[in-house]
C-alpha positions in Angstrom: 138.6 122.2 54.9 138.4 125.7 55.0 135.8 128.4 57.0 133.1 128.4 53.9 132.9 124.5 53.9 132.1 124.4 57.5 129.9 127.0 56.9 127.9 125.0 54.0 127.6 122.2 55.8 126.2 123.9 59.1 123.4 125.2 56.7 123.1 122.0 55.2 122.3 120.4 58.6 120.3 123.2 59.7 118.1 122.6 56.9 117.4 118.9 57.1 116.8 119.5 60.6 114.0 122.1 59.5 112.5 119.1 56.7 112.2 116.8 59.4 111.2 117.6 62.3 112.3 115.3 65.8 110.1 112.7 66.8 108.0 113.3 69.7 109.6 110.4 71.7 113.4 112.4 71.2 112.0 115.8 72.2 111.0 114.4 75.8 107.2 114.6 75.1 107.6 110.3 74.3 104.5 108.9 76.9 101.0 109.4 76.3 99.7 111.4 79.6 97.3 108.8 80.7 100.7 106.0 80.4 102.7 108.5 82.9 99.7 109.2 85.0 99.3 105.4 85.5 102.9 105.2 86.0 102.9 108.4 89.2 99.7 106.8 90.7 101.6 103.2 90.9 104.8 104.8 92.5 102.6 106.8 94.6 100.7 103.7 95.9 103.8 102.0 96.2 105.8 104.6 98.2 102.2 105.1 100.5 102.6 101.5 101.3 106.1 101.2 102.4 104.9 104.2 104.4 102.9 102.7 106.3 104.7 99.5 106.8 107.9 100.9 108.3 105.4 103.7 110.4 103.5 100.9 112.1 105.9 98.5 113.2 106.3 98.8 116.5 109.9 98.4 118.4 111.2 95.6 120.0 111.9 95.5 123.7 115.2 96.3 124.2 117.1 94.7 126.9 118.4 96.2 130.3 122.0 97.7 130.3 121.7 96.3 133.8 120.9 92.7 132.0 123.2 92.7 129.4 125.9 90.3 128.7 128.6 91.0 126.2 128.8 88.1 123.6 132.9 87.7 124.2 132.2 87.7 128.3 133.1 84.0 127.9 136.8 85.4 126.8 136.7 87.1 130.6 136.6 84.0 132.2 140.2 82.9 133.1 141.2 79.9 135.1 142.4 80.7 138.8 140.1 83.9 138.2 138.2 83.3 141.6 141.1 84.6 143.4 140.5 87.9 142.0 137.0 88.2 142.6 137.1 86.5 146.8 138.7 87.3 149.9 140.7 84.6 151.2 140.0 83.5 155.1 142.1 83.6 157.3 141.7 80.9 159.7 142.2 81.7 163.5 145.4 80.7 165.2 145.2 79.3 168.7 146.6 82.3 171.1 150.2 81.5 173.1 150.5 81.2 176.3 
């Protein structure tokens, strides 16, 4: 295939695409207005709405750091662990004479 036969057929396409014209729909002007202004006004509403759903929740209460417990505290817990946490007593001796 030489340079004049790509040539020929570049004119050739060129041509055909002059005959007939692209379809509305592959030229980007596919949806009647009134379709895409249906179409805006439901996303709108839609995006108004979870708006106002997420805006008006209030928070929950949140608890204390003073009251809080970690879930593993449990794990903490160790047998013979009172002796860590008391002061042993001593108990008085009865003085020599």
């Amino acid at each position: 295939m030489n340079d004049s036969d790509l040539r020929n057929l570049f004119h050739r396409l060129r041509d055909e695409e002059t005959r007939f014209p692209p379809s509305p729909r592959t030229r980007g002007e596919g949806a009647p207005k009134g379709r895409m202004r249906g179409w805006m006004a439901a996303t709108a509403i839609v995006i108004i709405a979870i708006v106002l759903v997420v805006g008006t929740r209030r928070p929950e209460p949140t608890e204390s750091i003073l009251t809080w417990k970690p879930p593993t505290d449990v794990l903490l817990r160790t047998p013979g662990s009172e002796l860590l946490t008391t002061v042993p007593r001593i108990p008085d001796l009865p003085e020599r004479k």
